[in-house]
Residue frames relative to the residue before (quaternion, step in Angstrom):
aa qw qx qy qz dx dy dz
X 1.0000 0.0000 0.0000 0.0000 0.00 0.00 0.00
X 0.0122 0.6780 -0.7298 -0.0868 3.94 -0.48 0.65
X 0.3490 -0.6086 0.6674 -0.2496 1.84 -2.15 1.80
X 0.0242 -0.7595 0.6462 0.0704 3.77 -0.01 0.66
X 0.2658 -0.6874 0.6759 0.0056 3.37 -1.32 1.59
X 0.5340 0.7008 -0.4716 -0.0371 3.21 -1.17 0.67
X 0.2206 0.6493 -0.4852 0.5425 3.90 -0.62 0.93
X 0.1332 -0.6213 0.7477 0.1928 3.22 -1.85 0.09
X 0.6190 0.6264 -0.3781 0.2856 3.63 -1.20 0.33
X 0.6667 -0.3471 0.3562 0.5551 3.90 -0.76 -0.09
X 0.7327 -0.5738 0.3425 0.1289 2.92 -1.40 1.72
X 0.1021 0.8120 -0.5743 0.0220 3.48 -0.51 0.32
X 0.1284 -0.8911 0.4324 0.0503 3.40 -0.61 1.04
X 0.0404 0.9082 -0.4165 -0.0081 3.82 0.00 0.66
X 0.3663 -0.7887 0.4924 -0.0366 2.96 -1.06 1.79
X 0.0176 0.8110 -0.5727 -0.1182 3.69 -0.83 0.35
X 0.9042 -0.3491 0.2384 0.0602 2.33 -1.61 0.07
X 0.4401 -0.7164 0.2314 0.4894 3.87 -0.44 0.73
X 0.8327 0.3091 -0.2840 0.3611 3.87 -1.26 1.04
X 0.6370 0.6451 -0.1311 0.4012 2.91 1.86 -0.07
X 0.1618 -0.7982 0.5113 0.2744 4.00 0.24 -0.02
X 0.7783 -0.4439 0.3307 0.2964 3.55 -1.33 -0.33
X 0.5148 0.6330 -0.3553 0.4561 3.28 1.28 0.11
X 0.6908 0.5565 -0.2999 0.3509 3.28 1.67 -0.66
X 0.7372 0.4578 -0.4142 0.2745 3.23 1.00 0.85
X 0.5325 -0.7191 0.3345 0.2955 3.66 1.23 1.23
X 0.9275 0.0305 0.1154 0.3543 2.85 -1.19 -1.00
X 0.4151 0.6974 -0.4905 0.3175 3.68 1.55 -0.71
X 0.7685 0.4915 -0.2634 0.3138 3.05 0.02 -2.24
X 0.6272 0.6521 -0.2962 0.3062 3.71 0.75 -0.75
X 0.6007 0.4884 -0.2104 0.5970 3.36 1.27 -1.57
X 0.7199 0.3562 -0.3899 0.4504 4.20 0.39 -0.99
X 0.6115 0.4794 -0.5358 0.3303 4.06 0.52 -0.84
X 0.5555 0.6064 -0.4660 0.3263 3.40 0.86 -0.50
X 0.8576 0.1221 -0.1753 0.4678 3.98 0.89 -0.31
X 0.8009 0.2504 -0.2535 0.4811 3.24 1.53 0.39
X 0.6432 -0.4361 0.4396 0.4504 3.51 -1.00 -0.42
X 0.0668 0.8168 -0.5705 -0.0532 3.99 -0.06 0.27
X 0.0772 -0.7477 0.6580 -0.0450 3.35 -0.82 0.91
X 0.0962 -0.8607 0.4955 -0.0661 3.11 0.27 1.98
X 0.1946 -0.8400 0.5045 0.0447 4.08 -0.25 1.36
X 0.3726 -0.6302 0.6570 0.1801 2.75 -1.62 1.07
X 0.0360 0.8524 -0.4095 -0.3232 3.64 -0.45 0.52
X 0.8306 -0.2305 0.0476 0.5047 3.75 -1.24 0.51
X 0.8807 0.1842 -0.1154 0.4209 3.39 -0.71 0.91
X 0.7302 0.2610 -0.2431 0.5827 3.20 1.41 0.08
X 0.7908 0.1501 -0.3179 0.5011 3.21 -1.83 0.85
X 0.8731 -0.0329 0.2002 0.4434 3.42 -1.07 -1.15
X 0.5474 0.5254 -0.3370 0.5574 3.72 1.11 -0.81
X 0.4128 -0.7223 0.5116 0.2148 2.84 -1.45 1.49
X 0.3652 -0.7871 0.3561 0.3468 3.45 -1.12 0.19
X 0.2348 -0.8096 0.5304 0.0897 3.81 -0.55 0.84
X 0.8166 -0.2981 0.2628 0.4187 3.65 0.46 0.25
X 0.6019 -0.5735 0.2543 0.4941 3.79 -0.85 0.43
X 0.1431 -0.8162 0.5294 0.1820 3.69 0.49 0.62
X 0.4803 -0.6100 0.5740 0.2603 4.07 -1.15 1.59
X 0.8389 -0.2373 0.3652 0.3265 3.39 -1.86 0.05
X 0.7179 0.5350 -0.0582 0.4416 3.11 0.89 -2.04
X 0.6886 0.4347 -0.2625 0.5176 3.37 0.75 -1.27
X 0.7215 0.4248 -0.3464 0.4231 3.74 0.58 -0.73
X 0.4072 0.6869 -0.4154 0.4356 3.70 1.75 -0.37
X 0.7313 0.6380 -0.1189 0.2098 3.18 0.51 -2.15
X 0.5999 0.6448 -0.0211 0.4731 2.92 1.61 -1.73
X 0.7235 0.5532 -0.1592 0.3810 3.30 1.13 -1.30
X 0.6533 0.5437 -0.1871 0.4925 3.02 1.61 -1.93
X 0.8297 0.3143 -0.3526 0.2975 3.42 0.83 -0.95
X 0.2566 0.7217 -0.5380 0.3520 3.88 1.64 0.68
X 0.8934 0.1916 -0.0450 0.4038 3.72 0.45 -0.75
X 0.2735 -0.8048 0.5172 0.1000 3.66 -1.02 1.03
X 0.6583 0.4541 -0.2304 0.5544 3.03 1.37 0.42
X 0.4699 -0.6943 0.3580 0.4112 3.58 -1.24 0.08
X 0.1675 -0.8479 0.4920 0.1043 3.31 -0.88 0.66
X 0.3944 -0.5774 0.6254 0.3463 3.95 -1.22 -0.01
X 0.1623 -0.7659 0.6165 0.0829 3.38 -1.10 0.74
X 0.0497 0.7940 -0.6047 -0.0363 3.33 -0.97 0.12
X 0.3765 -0.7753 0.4977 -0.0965 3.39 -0.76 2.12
X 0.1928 -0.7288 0.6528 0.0747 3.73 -0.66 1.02
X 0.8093 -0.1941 0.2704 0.4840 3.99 -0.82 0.73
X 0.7927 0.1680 -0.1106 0.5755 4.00 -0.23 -0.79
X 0.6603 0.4879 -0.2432 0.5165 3.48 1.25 -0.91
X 0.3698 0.8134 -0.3086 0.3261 3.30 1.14 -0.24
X 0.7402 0.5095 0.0132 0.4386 2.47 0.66 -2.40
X 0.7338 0.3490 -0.2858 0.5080 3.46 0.52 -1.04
X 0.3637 0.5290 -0.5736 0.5087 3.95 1.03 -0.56
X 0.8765 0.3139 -0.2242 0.2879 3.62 -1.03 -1.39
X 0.6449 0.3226 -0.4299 0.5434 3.66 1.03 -0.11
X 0.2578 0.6094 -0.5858 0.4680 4.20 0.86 0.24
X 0.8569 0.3221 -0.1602 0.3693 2.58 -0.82 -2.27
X 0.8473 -0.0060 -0.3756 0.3755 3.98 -0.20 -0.08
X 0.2843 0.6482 -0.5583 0.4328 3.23 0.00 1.07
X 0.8603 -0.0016 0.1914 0.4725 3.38 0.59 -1.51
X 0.1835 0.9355 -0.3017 0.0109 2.98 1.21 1.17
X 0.5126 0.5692 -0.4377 0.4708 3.62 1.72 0.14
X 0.4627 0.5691 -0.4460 0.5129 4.17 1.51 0.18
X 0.8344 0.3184 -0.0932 0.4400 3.70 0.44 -1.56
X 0.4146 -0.7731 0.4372 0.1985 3.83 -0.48 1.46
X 0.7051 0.1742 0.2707 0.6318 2.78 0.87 -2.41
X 0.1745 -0.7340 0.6563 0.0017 3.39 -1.18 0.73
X 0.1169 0.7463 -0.6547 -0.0251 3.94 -0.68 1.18
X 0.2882 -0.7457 0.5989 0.0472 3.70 -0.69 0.85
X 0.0091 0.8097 -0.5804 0.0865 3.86 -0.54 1.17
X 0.8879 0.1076 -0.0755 0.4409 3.15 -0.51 1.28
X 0.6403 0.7214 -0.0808 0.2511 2.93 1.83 -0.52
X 0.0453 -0.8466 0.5302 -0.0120 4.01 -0.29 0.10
X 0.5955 -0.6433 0.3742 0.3025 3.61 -1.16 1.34
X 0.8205 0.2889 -0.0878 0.4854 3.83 1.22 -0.74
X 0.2055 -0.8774 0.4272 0.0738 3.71 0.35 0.63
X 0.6850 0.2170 -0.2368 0.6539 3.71 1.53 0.23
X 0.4065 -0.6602 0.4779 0.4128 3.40 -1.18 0.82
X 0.0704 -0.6359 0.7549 0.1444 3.75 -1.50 -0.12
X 0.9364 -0.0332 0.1971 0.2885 3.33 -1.69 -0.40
X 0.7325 -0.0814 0.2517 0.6273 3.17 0.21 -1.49
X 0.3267 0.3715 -0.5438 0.6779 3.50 0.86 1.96
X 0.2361 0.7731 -0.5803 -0.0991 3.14 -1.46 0.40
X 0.4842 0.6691 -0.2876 0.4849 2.95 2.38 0.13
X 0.6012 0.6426 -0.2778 0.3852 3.72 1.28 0.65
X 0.5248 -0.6635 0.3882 0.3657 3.84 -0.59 -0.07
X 0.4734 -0.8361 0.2087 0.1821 3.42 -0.22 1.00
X 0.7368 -0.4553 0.1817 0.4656 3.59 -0.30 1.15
X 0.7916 0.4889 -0.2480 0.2700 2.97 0.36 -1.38
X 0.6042 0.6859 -0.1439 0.3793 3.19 1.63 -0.93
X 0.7481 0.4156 -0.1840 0.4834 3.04 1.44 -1.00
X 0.5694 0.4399 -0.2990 0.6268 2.99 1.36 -0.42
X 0.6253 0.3378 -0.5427 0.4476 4.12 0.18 0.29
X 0.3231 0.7199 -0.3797 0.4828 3.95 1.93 -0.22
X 0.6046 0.6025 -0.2103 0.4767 3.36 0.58 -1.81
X 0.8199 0.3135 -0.1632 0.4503 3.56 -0.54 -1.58
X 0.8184 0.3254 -0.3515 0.3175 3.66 0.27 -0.60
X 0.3551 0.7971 -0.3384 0.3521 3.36 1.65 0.06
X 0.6733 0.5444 -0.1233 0.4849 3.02 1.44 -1.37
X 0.4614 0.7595 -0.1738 0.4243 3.32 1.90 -0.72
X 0.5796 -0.2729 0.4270 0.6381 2.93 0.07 -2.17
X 0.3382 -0.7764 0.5291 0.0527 3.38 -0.01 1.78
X 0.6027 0.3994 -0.3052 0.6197 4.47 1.11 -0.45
X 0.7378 0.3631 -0.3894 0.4149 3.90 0.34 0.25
X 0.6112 0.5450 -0.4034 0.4083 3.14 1.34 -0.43
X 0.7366 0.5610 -0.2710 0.2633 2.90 1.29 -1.27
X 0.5084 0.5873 -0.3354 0.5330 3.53 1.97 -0.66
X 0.6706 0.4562 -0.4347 0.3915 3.51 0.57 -0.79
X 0.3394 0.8023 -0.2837 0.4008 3.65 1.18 -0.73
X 0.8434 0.2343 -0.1092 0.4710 3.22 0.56 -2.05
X 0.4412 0.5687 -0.5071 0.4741 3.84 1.14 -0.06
X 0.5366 0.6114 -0.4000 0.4221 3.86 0.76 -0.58
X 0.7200 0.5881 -0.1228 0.3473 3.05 0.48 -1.29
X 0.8153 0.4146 -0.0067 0.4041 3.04 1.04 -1.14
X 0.4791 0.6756 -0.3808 0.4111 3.07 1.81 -0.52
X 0.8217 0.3524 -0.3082 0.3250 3.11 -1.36 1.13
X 0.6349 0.6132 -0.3706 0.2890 3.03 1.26 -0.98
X 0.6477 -0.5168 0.4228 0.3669 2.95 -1.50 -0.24
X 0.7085 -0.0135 -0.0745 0.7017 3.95 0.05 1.34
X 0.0560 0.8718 -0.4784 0.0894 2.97 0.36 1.37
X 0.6142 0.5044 -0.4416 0.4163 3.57 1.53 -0.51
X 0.7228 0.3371 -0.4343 0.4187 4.06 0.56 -0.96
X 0.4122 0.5609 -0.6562 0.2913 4.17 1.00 0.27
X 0.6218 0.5097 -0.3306 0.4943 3.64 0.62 -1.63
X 0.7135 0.4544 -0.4000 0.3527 3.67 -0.11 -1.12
X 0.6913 0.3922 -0.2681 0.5444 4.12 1.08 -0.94
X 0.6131 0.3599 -0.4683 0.5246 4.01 0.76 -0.37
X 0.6918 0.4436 -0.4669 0.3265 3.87 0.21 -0.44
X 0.6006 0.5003 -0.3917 0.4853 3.85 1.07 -0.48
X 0.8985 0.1682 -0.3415 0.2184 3.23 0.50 -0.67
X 0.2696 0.7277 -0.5855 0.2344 3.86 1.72 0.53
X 0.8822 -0.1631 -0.1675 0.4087 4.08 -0.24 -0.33
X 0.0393 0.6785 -0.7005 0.2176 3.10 -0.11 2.09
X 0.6554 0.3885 -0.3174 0.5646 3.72 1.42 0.53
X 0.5007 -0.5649 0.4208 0.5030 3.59 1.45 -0.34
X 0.6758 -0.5673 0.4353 0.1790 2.79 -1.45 0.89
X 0.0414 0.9673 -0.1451 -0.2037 3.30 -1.09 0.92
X 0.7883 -0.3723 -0.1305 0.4722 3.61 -0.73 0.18
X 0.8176 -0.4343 0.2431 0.2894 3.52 -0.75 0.50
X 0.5543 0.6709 -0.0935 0.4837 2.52 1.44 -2.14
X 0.8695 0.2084 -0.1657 0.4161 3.60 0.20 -1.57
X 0.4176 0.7094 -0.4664 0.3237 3.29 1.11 0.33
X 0.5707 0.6500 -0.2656 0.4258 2.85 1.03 -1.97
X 0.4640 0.7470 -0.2461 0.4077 3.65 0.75 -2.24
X 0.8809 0.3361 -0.1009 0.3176 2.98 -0.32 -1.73
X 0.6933 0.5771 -0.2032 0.3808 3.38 0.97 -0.97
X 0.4496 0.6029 -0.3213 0.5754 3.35 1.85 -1.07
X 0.5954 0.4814 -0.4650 0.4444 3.57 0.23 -1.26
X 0.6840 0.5438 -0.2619 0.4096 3.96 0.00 -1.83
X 0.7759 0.4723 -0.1611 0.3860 3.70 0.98 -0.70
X 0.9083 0.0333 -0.1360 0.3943 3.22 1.62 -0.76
X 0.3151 0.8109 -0.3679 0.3283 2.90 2.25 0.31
X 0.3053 0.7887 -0.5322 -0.0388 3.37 -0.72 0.64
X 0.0329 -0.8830 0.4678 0.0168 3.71 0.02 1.24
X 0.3624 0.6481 -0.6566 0.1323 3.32 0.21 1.12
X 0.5378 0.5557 -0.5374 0.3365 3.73 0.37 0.56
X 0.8024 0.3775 -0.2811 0.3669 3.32 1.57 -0.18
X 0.3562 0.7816 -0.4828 0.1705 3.00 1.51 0.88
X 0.6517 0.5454 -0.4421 0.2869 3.17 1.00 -0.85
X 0.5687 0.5721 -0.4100 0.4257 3.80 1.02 -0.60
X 0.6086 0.4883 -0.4283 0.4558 3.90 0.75 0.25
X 0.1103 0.7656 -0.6260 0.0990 3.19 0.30 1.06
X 0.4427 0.3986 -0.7286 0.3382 4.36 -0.01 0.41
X 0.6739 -0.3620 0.5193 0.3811 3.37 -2.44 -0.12
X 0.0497 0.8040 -0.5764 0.1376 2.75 -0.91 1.37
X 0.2537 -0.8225 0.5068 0.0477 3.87 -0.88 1.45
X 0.1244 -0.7184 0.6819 0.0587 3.32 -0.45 0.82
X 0.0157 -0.6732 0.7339 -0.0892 3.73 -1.43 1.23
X 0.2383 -0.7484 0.5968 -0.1640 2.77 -0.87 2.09
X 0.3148 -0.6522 0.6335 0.2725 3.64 -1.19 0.68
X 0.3614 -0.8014 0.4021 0.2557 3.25 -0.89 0.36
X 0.7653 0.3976 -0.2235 0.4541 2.96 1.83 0.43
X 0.2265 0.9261 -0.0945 0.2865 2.47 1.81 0.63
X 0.1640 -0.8949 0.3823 0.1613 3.69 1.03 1.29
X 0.6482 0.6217 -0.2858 0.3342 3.48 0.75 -0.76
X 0.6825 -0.0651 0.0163 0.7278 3.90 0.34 -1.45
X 0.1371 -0.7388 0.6538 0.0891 4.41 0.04 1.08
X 0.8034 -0.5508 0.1696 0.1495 2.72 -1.88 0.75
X 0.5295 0.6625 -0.3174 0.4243 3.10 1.68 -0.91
X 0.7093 0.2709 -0.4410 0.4785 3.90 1.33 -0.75
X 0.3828 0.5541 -0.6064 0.4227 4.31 0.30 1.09
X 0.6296 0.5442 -0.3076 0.4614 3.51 1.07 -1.17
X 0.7659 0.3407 -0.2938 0.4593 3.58 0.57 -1.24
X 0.5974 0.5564 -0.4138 0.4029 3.70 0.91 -0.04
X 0.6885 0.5252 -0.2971 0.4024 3.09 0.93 -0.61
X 0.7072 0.4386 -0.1771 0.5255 3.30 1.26 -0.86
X 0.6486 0.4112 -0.3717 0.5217 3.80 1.04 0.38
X 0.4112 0.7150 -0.3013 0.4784 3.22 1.57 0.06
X 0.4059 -0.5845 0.6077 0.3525 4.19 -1.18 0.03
X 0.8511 -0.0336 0.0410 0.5224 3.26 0.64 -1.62
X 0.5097 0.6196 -0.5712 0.1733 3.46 -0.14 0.94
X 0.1285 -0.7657 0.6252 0.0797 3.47 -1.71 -0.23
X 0.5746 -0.6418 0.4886 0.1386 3.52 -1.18 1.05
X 0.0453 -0.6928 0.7196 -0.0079 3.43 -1.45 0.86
X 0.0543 0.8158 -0.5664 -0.1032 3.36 -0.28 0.76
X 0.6517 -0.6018 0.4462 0.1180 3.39 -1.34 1.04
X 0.0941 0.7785 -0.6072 -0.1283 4.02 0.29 0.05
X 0.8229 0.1086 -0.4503 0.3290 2.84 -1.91 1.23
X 0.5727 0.6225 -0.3601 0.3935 3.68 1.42 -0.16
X 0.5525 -0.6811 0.4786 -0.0424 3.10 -1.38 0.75
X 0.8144 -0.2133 0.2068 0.4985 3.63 -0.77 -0.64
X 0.7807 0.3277 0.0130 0.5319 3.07 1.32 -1.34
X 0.0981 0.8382 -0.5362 -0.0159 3.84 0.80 0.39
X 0.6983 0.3547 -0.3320 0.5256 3.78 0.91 -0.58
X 0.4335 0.2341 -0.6321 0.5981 4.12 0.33 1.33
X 0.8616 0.3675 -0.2657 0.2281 3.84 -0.24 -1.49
X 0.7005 -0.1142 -0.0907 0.6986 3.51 1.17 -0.06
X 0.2682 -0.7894 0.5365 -0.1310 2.99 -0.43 2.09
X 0.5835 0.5830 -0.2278 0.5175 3.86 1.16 -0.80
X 0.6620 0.3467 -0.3027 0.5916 4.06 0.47 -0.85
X 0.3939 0.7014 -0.4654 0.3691 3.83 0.78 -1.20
X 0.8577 0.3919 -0.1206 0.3102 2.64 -0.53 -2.63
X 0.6147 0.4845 -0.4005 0.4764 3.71 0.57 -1.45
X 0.7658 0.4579 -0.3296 0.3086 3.99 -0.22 -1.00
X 0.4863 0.5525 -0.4104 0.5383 3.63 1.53 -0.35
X 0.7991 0.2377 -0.2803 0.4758 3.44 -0.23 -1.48
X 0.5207 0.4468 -0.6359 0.3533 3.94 0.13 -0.22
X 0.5800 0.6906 -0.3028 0.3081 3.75 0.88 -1.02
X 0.6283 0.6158 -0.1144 0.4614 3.27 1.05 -2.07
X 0.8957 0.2103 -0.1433 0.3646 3.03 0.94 -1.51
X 0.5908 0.5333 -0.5440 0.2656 3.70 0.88 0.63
């Protein structure tokens, strides 16, 4: 798994997002090395991380815990999200702090979800992957972006920078999507009991605010920041409020 370290200070770990590698967060990492340690990850099959196969929830958990001998703060981007909140209760004497961006406990809608993307969608995702696995993945980022605020130069900066690491493997796409399709951890929110921030776009079509709200409130100790005019992506489109709500976080 490559991991780019860089900063001094309390660990800070940062997940993205599905198809994406660690480069996709610009300017972020730059502003946090400045007060912490950031251990920015490629995960399995993307960017720089080698790929090994569609790697489960668990397996990408497993991998993570055994990167670090120490505690650390993590911070989870939408797909990263997901694996942030199954980390932290799984392995809660590894995970300190717990910030969630963009993120939500169920990533498809079902029954008694309605704050998710609908089956069908992911699963027309699914088939065209197999297709042309770089169109899905752009079409993906128009998703993402809808609504925001300047939404054409968001799409125009996420499309330059999705395979400024290469393109990735198939395998962990696939992986990844399954996760988006069948992860659902609200039974294990209550077992996340570190401080935990959830930052929500407030326009945000994909994981909307209401699933930051419902995280926050199935939680012990979290609470919501929501982002206005942001979207999917609030740390490219308003990157300044982002940053300031992390380290106030980091640092209480």
């Amino acid at each position: 798994m490559h991991i780019e370290v860089t900063g001094q200070g309390k660990p800070l770990v940062m997940l993205h997002g599905w198809g994406m590698h660690g480069g996709i967060w610009g300017d972020v990492v730059a502003h946090l090395s400045q007060d912490f340690e950031v251990h920015n990850v490629d995960l399995p099959g993307h960017g720089a991380s080698a790929a090994q196969g569609d790697f489960t929830l668990d397996e990408i958990v497993a991998l993570l815990d055994a990167q670090f001998d120490q505690p650390v703060s993590v911070l989870g981007w939408s797909l990263g999200g997901i694996i942030a909140q199954h980390w932290a209760a799984s392995s809660q004497h590894k995970v300190e702090r717990l910030i969630l961006l963009a993120s939500t406990p169920c990533f498809t809608e079902r029954d008694d979800w309605l704050f998710g993307m609908p089956a069908e969608t992911l699963q027309q995702f699914a088939a065209e992957l197999e297709k042309n696995h770089a169109a899905t993945l752009r079409r993906f980022l128009a998703l993402q972006v809808r609504g925001s605020e300047q939404e054409r130069e968001l799409l125009l900066a996420l499309r330059e920078k999705l395979f400024s690491r290469g393109e990735p493997d198939i395998t962990a796409l696939r992986g990844g999507l399954a996760i988006l399709r069948d992860a659902d951890l609200r039974e294990q929110l209550f077992a996340i009991t570190q401080p935990t921030l959830a930052i929500a776009g407030q326009r945000d079509k994909l994981t909307p605010p209401e699933a930051s709200n419902y995280l926050a409130q199935a939680m012990p100790h979290a609470r919501v920041e929501e982002i206005a005019g942001a979207a999917h992506a609030p740390f490219l489109s308003h990157t300044e409020p982002v940053v300031q709500h992390i380290k106030k976080f980091l640092h209480e």
